[in-house]
C-alpha positions in Angstrom: 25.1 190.0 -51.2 26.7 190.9 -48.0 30.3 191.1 -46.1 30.1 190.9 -42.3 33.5 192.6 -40.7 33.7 192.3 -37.5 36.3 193.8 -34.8 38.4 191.4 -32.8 40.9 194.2 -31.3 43.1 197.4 -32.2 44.5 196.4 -36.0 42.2 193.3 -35.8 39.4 192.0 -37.8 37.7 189.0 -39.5 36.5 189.5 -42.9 33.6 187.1 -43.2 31.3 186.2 -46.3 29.4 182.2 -47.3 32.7 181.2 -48.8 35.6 183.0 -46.9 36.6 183.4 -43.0 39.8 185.7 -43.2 41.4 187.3 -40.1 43.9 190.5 -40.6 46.6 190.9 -37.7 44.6 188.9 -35.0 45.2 189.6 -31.7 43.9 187.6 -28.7 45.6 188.9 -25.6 44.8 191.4 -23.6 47.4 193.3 -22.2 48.9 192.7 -25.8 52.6 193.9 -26.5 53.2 193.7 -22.5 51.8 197.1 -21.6 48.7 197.8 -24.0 45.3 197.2 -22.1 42.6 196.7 -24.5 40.5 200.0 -24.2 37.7 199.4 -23.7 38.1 196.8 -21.5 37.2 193.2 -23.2 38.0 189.2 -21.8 38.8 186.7 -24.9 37.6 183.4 -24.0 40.3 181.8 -25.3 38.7 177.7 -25.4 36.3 179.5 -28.1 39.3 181.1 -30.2 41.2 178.1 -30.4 38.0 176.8 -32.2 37.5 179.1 -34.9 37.7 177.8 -38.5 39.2 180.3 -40.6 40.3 180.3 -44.7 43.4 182.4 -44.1 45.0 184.5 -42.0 46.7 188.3 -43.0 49.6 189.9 -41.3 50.2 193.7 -42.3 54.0 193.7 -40.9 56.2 192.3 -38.3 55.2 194.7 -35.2 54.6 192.9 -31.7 50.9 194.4 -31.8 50.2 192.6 -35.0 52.1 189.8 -35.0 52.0 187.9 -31.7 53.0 184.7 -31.9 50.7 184.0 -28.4 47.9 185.3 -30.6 48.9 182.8 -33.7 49.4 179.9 -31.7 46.0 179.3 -30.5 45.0 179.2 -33.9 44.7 175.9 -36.1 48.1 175.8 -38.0 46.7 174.4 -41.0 45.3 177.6 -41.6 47.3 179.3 -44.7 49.1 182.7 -43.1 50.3 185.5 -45.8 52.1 187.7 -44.6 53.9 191.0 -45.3 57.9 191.9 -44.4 61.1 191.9 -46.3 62.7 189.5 -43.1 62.3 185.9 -44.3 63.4 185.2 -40.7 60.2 186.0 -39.5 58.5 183.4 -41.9 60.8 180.6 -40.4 59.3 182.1 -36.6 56.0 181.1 -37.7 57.5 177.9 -39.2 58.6 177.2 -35.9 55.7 177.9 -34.3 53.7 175.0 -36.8 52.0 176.5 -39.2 52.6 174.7 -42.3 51.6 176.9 -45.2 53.5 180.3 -44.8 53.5 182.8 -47.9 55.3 185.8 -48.2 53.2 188.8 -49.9 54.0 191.1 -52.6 53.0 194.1 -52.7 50.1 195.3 -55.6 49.9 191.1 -56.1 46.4 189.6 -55.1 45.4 186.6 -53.5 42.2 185.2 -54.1 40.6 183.8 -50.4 37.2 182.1 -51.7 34.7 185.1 -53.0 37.7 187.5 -51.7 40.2 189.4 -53.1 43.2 191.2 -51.4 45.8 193.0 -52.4 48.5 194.4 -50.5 49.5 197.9 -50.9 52.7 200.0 -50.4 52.8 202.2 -47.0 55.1 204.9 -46.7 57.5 202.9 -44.8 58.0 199.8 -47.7 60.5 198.2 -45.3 58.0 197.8 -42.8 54.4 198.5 -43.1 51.6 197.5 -45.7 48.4 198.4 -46.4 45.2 196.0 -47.6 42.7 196.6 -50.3 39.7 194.0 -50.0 37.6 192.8 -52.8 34.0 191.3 -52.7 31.5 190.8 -55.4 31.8 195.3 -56.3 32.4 196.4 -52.5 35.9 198.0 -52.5 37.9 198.4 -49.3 41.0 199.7 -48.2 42.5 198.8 -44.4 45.1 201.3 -43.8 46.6 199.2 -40.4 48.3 201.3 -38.8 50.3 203.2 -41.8 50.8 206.6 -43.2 49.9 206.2 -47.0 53.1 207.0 -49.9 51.5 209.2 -52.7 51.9 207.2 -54.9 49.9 204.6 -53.8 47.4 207.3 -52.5 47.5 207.7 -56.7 47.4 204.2 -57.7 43.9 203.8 -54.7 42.4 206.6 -56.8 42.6 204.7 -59.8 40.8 201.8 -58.2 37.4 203.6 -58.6 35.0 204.6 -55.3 35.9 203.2 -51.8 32.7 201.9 -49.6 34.8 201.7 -46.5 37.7 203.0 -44.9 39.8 201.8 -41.8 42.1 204.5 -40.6 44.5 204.7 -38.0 42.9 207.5 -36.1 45.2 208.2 -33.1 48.4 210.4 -33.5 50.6 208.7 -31.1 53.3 210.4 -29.2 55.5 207.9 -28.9 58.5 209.7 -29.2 57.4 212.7 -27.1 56.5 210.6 -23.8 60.3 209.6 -24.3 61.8 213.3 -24.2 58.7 214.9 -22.5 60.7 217.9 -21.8 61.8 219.0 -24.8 58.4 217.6 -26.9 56.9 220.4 -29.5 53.5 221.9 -28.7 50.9 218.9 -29.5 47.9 219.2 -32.1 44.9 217.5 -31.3 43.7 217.9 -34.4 44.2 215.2 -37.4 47.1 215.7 -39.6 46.4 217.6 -42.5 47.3 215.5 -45.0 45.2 213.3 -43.7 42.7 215.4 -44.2 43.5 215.8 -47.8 43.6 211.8 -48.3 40.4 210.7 -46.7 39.3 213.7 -49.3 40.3 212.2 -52.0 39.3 208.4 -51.1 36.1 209.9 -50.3 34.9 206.5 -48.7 31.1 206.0 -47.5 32.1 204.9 -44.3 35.1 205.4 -42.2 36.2 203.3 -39.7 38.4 204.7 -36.3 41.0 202.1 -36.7 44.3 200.6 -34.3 44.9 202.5 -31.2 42.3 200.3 -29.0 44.1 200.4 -25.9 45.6 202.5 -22.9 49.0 201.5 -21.0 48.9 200.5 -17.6 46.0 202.0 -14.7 48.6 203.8 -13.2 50.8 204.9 -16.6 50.8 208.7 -16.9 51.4 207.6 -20.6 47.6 207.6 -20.4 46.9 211.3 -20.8 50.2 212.3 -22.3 50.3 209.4 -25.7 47.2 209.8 -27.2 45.9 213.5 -28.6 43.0 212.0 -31.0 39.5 212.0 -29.2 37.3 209.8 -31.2 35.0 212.0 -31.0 37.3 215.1 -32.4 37.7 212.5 -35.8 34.1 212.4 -36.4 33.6 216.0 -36.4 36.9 216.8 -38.9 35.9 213.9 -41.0 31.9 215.2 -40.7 33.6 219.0 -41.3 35.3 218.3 -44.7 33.2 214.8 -46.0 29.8 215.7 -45.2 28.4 212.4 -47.2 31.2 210.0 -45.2 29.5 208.0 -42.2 32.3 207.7 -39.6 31.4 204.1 -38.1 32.9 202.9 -34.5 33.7 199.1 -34.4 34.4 198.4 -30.4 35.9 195.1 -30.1 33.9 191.9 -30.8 31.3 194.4 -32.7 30.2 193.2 -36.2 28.7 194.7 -39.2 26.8 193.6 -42.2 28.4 196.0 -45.3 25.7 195.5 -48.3 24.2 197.6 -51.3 21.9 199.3 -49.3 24.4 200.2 -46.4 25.3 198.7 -43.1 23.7 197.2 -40.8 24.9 195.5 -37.5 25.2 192.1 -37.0 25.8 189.0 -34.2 29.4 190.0 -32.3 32.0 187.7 -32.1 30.6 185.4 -29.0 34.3 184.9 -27.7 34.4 188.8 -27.1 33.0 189.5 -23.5 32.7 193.4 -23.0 34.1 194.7 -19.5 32.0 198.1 -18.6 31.3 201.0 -20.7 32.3 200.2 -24.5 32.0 203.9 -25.7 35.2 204.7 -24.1 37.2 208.1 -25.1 40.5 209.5 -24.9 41.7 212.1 -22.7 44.5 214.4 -23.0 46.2 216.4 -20.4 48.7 218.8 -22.2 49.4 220.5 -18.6 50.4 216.8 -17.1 53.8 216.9 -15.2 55.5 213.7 -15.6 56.4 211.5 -12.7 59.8 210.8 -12.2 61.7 207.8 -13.2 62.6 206.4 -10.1 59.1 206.7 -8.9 57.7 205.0 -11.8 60.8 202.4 -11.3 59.1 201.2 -8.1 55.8 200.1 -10.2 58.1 197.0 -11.8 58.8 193.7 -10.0 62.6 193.2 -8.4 65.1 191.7 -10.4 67.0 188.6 -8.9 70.2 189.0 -8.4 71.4 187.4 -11.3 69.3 189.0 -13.7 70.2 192.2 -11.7 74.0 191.1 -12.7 73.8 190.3 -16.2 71.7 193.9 -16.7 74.6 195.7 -14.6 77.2 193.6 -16.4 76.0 195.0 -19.6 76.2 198.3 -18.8 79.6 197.7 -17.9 80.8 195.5 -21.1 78.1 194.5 -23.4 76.4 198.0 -24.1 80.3 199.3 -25.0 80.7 196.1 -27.3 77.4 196.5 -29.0 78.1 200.8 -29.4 81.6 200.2 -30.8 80.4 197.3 -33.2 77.7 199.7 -35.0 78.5 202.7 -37.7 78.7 205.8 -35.6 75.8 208.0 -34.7 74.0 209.5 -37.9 73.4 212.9 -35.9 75.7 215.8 -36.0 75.1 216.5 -32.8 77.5 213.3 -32.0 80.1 214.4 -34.3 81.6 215.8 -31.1 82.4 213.9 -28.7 79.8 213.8 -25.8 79.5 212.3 -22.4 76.8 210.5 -21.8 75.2 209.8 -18.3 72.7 206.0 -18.3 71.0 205.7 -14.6 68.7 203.0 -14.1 66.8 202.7 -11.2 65.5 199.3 -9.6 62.2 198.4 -7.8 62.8 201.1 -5.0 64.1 203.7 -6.9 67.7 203.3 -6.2 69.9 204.7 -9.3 72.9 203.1 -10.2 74.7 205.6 -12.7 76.8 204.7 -15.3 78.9 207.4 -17.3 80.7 207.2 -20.7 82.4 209.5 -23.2 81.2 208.8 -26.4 83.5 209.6 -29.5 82.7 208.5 -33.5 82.6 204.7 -33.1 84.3 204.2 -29.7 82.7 204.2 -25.8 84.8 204.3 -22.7 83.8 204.1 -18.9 84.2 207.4 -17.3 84.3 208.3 -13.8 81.6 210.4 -12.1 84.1 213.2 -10.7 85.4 213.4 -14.7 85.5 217.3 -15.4 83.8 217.0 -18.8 80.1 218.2 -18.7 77.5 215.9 -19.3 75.7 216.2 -22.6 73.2 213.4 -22.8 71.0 211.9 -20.2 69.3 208.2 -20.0 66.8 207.2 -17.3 65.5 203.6 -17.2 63.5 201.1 -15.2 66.3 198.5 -14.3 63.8 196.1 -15.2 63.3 197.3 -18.4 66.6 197.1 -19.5 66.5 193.8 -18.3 63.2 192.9 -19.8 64.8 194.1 -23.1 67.9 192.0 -23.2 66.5 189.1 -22.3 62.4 188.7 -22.8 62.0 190.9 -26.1 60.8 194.3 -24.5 59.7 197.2 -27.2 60.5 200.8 -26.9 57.2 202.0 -26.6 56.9 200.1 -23.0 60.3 200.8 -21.8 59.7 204.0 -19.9 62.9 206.0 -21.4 63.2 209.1 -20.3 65.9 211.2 -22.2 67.8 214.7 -21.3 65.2 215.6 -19.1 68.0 218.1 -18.0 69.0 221.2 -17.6 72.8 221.2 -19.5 75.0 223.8 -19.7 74.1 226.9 -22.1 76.3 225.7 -24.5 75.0 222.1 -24.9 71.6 223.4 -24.8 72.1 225.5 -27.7 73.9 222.6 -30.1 71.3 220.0 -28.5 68.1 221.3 -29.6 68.1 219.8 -33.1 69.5 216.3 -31.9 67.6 213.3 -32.7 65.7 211.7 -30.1 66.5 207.8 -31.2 69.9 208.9 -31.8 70.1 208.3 -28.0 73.0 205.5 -27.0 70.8 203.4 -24.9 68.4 203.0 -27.7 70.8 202.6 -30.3 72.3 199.5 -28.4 69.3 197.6 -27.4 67.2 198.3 -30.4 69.5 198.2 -33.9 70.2 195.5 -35.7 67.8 193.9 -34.1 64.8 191.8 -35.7 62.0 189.8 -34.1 62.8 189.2 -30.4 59.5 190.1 -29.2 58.4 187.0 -31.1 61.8 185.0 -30.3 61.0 185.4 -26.5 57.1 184.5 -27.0 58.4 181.0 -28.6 60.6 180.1 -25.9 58.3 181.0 -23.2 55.5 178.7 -25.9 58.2 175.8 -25.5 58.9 176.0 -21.6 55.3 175.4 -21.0 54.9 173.0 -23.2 58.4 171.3 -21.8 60.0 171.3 -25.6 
């Protein structure tokens, strides 16, 4: 009696026994989400994915890095897909795309795959995020994703007797830091503690350094500013507190055997090719001055003129629209009203500097020489903005850089405590909005297949 798990990339794995072939958030591209290289370095043969046979296929939640509809589509579409998130818009997405037997999960309601069991589990974020415990003939395992676990369920996975494995998100990412570098807190690079105090009380046999398998681009300074967690530093907390827990790394296309008498390794996925050193670590620079925007501008292709146009036109129009159509800013920072200075700079760092006085619901084009101080800065790859209109961009790869700024004394005192995604730009391109990572990835899926 045996389950083989075996590591396809980041959040992905296949689940594998004589009866069942289930894959959780499969991903098959490498980059993956635009900007996330897989680290360490890997090559899918992609002729060999499109072959593989599986029972059923799991989705923990609607993120780009789990649910890539490049990913899904080279899989066979009678294959049933369950999936978690409250959107039943995504479900028609994958409708669209051709799989035929979509089903929406519940959470703390199994499915039965063949000889295995899974039940999704609430994450802390229940709009969002869920959490999978696996069942197979008495082994017991709980993959975390990439979630932060509620208490409650932290109290309900007690309850559900000992735990042979657990996969857990290992890597603190700094996503809103690289985004307001100069004004981030000092950084940990240690594990949360109540993380700590979880793993405690799972108490697993094995622990698994799960998500976080990639670094941005070679040249991103993203690289040793986003990612604290050395795998090596988990080990040694997890080793410090569970002395009996065996913290297991799964690089990608590495498989395991989990049975009664332990693990052992097994065959690795064959359409996995390993580039270089596997046994990769992360390296964190706390003293790392970031490069400025403009310089990192000139990294991103030029924009035509008309896709130059409809980003500037938006700036000028569609950015006010969209700002006066939404409820006004949560923070009370913007119960004043504040001007707000956007510059987005194009393939050779050129700015082009747009300013605004922002006030409850309403937005208004000011002019440069106005005499009111400025009290919120937005830097942006032109590209980006454009990439994010019109092709689905996610924050995490738009290289924002906010209020990296020296105001004046008196904005710097009431600004401290504002909210970083309280920040205009973000607020316009990113709320209310649902799924246009996967929109874009559709129509670029029909354009080359002339639909």
């Amino acid at each position: 009696m045996s389950l083989k798990i075996s590591r396809i990339l980041h959040a992905g794995y296949i689940f594998e026994t004589g009866a069942a072939k289930i894959a959780f958030d499969p991903i098959f591209e490498n980059p993956f989400s635009r900007n996330c290289h897989a680290y360490p370095s890997i090559e899918f043969d992609l002729k060999e994915v499109s072959k593989l046979k599986l029972s059923a296929i799991f989705i923990s939640h609607y993120h780009d890095d789990h649910c890539s509809m490049e990913s899904l589509n080279l899989l066979d579409k009678e294959t049933p897909l369950y999936m978690f998130c409250v959107h039943e818009e995504m479900f028609s997405l994958i409708r669209e795309l051709g799989f035929r037997n979509v089903f929406s999960l519940s959470l703390n309601e199994s499915v039965q795959i063949g000889d295995i069991e899974i039940i999704p589990r609430r994450a802390l974020d229940q709009d969002v995020d869920s959490l999978f415990q696996i069942k197979h003939q008495g082994f017991n395992i709980l993959n975390v994703v990439d979630s932060w676990i509620d208490y409650s369920t932290l109290d309900l996975l007690k309850k559900e007797g000992s735990w042979d494995m657990v996969l857990w998100p290992f890597q603190t990412m700094r996503e809103l830091d690289v985004i307001a570098p100069s004004r981030a807190p000092e950084v940990s690079r240690s594990l949360p503690p109540e993380w700590i105090e979880q793993i405690k009380e799972l108490n697993p046999k094995y622990i698994v350094p799960s998500s976080c398998q990639f670094q941005l681009e070679p040249w991103s300074w993203y690289n040793q500013a986003f990612f604290p967690i050395t795998y090596k530093q988990f080990q040694k907390e997890i080793s410090d507190v569970l002395q009996d827990t065996e913290t297991v790394r799964l690089n990608p296309g590495v498989s395991i055997e989990l049975c009664k008498s332990g693990i052992k390794h097994s065959e690795p996925l064959r359409w996995i090719k390993p580039i270089g050193e596997q046994n990769v670590d992360y390296k964190f620079d706390p003293s790392l001055i970031p490069p400025p925007t403009a310089e990192i501008a000139r990294k991103f292709p030029k924009l035509s003129d008309t896709e130059k146009r409809v980003v500037l036109e938006y700036c000028r129009k569609g950015l006010i629209e969209k700002f006066e159509s939404m409820d006004p800013p949560q923070d009370d920072y913007f119960l004043k009203a504040r001007r707000w200075r956007l510059t987005l700079f194009d393939h050779d760092g050129k700015a082009f500097d747009f300013h605004y006085l922002l006030k409850d619901s309403t937005a208004e084009i000011l002019e440069e020489s106005s005499q009111i101080p400025v009290a919120w800065v937005t830097e942006v790859p032109l590209f980006k903005v454009y990439a994010a209109l019109e092709l689905g961009e996610s924050l995490t790869s738009m290289y924002v850089r906010i209020n990296d700024f020296r105001f004046t004394a008196k904005i710097e005192e009431e600004i401290q405590y504002a909210d970083i995604v309280e920040d205009p730009l973000i607020r316009c391109l990113f709320n209310d909005v649902f799924g246009s990572y996967q929109k874009a990835q559709i129509q670029e899926i029909r354009r080359r297949n002339n639909l």
